[in-house]
N, C-alpha and C positions, 0 to 999 in steps of 0.2 A: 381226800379221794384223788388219787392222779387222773387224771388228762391222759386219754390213749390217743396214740397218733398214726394214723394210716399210713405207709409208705407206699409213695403215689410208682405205680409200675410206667413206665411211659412205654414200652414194647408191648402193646397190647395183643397185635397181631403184626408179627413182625415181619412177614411175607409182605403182607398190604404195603406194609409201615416203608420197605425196604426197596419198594418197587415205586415207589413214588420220589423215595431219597436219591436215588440212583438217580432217576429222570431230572432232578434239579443237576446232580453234579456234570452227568454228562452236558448239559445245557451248559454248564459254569467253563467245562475244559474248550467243548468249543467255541466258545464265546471269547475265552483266553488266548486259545491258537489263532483267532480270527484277528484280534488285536493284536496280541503280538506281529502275526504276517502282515498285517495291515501299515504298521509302521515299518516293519522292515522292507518294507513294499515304498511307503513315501520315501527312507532315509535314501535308498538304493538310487529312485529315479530322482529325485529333490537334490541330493548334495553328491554323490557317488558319483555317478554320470554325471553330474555339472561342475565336476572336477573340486567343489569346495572341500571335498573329505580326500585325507591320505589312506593308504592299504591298512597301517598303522592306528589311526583313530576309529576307521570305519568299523578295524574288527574290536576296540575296544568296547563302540557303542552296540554292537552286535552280541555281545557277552554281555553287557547290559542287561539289555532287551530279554536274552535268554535267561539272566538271572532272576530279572524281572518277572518273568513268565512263570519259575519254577517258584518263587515266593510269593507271587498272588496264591497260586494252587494253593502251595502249603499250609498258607493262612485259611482260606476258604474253604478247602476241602474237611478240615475239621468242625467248624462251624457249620457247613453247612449237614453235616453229618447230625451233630448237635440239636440245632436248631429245626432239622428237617423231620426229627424225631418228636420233639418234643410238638411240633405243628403237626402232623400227623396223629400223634396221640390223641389231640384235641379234637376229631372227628371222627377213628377209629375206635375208643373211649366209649363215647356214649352208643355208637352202633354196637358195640359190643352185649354192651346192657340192654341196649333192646334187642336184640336177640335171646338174650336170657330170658327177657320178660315174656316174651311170645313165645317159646318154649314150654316157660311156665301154661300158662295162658293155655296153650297147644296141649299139656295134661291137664288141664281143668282146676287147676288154681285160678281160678276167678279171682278177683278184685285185688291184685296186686297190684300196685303205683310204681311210676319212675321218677324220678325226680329230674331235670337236668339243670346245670350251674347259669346255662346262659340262652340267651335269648335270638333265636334267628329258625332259620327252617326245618331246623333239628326239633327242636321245642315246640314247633306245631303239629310234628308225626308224635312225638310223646304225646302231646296233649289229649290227640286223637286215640292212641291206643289207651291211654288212662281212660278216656270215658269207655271205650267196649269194654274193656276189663271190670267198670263197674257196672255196665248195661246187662255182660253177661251173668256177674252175682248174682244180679238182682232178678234176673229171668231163672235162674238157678234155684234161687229161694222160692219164687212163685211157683219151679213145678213146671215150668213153661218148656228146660229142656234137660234131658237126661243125660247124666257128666257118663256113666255106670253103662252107656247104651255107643256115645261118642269111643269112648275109650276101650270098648272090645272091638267097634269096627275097624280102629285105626292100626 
């Protein structure tokens, strides 16, 4: 019998997913322009002004600097794309699912379970909506509240 393997989606919700990635890069460019100016800022007043650099050197450490600048980006901006995705997924993911579950839950599918892979703050709202989910079953079966009555009001 083969082994079925799930092909993990990582754009879960890509708006969310997208607006958080963005906010790392923007951080990354400024943070980039800042050190770049930053040292062109020391090179200028340090050796420029204090006559140690010629018109010559100065612009060749200035192309540097600017190369420099445009190949951090280059590097970074892919990874961080990357990497920002897949970090994202990993909280956008399991909200996703609980949202389904409460849905569910919200037509009267009682006692449906979530499962989640890992352990932190996430994992104790799961926990919490698995029990009403088997609270409500279980008041479902006794009679206690009417699925047939919820569901023409709503």
């Amino acid at each position: 019998m083969a082994a079925t393997s799930q092909r993990r989606v990582y754009l879960v919700d890509a708006k969310f997913q997208f607006k958080y990635v963005k906010m790392i890069l923007v951080f990354v460019v400024i943070i980039t322009a800042l050190g770049t100016a930053a040292a062109y800022v020391m090179l200028w007043f340090g050796l420029r002004a204090g006559g140690l650099l010629t018109d010559d050197s100065f612009s060749i450490i200035q192309n540097g600097l600017a190369f420099g600048a445009f190949f951090q980006l280059a590097i970074s901006i892919p990874l961080i794309l990357l990497f920002g995705v897949i970090l994202t997924h990993r909280i956008v993911g399991p909200l996703v699912r609980v949202e389904r579950l409460l849905d569910e839950i919200g037509e009267g599918q009682f006692g449906r379970q979530l499962q989640v892979r890992r352990s932190d703050e996430l994992t104790v709202l799961v926990e919490w909506i698995n029990r009403m989910s088997k609270k409500l079953e279980r008041l479902e079966k006794e009679g206690k509240i009417d699925v047939r009555l919820r569901k023409e009001e709503g």
